[in-house]
N, C-alpha and C positions, 0 to 999 in steps of 0.2 A: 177689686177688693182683695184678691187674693193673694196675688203679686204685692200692692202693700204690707199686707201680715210679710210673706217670705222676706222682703226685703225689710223690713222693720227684724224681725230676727234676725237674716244676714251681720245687719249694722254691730247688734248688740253680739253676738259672735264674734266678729269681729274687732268689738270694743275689749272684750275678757282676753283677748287672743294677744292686742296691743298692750295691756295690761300687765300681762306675763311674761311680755318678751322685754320689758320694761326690769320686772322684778327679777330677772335673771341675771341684771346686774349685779348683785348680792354677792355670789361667789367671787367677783371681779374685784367687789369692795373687799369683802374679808382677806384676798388674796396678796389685796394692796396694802391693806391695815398689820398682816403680818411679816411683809419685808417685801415680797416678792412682787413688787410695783409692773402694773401694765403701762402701757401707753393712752394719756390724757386724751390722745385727738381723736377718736370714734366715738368718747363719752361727750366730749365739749362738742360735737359736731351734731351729736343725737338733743344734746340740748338747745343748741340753735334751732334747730328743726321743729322740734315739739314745741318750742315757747312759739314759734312762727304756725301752726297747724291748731294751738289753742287762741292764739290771738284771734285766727281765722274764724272758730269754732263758737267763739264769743263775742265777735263782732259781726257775725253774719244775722241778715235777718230772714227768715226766723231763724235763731240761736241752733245752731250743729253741735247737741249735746253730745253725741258719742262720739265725736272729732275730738271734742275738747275734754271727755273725760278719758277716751283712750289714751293721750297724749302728755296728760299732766303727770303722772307718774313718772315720763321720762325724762321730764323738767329735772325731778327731783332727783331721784336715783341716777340718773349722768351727773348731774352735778359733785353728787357724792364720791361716783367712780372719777370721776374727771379731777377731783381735789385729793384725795386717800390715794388716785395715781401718782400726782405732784413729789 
């Protein structure tokens, strides 16, 4: 029982953690929105990955919610960095 709580925290630690490092895209967007363009491919590469680890996340049974909510952020925000890179 115990080892369940710890790893049930683990997960969700780890869910905030995936979350953040997601949202850290932000500076990369604004960076790109104002002239100073990065490079597309770590952001289109982060978003191949995440839409493949929430597919996973939402088609497994039973459902691997904090797979799949760690990960959809980075659907989004690569996509963004990966386009405002363009």
């Amino acid at each position: 029982m115990e080892d369940n709580v710890w790893i049930t925290r683990l997960s969700w630690a780890a869910t905030i953690m995936g979350i953040l490092m997601y949202v850290s895209y932000i500076p990369q967007i604004m960076n790109n929105l104002s002239g100073d363009k990065g490079s597309p491919i770590q952001p289109l590469v982060a978003v191949l990955n995440c839409s493949l680890w929430v597919a996973y996340g939402l088609l497994k049974k039973p459902k691997d919610y904090p797979i799949a909510i760690t990960n959809a952020p980075g659907i989004v925000f690569g996509l963004i960095a990966c386009i405002t890179a363009l």
